[in-house]
C-alpha positions in Angstrom: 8.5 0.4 13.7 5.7 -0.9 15.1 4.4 0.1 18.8 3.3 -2.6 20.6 2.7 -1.3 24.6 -0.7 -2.8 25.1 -2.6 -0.9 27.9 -3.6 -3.9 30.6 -6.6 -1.7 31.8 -8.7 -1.3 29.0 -11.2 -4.4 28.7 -10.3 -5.1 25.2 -6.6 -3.8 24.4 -6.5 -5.3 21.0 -9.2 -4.3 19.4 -9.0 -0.5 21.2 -5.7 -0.3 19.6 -6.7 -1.2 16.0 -10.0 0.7 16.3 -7.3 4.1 17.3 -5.1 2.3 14.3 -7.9 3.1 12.0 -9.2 6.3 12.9 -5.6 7.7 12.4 -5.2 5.8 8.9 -8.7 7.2 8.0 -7.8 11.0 9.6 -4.6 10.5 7.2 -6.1 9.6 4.5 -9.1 12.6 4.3 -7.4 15.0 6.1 -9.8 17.5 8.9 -13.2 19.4 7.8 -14.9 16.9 6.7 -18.6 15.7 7.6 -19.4 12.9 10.1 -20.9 11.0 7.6 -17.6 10.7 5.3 -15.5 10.1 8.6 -18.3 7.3 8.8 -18.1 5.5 5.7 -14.3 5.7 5.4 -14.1 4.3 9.3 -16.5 1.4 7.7 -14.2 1.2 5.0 -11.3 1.1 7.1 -13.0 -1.9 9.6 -13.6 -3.7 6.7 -10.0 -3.5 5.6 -8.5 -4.3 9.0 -11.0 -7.2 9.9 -13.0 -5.4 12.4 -17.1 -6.9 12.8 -19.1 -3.8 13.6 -22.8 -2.7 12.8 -23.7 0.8 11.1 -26.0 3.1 12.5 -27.7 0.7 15.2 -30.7 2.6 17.5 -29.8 3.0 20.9 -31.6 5.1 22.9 -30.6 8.0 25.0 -31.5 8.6 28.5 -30.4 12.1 29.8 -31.9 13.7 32.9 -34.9 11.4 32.9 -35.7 12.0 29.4 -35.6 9.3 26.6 
């Protein structure tokens, strides 16, 4: 059975719910203790699978009290 409630306050419902969709395919799949890198490449794998346009590893800078 599918669940289909799609929360009206997130700014993009769809894509929030696949992106959740995936991570709990991918935690399902591998199982806890692994690495963030393998959680990483089987999340790309995943996106991949279920359609989902994303860029890997993409620089963006970190400002944290003042500090870049």
């Amino acid at each position: 059975m599918a669940y289909s409630r799609i929360r009206e306050d997130l700014i993009f419902p769809e894509l929030s719910f696949k992106i959740v969709g995936c991570a709990f395919v991918v935690f399902n799949s591998l199982g806890a203790g692994h690495k963030e890198k393998v959680f990483q490449k089987a999340m790309s794998i995943q996106f991949g699978a279920d359609n989902i346009h994303f860029k890997e590893q993409i620089y963006h800078p970190l400002i944290f009290k003042k500090n870049k």
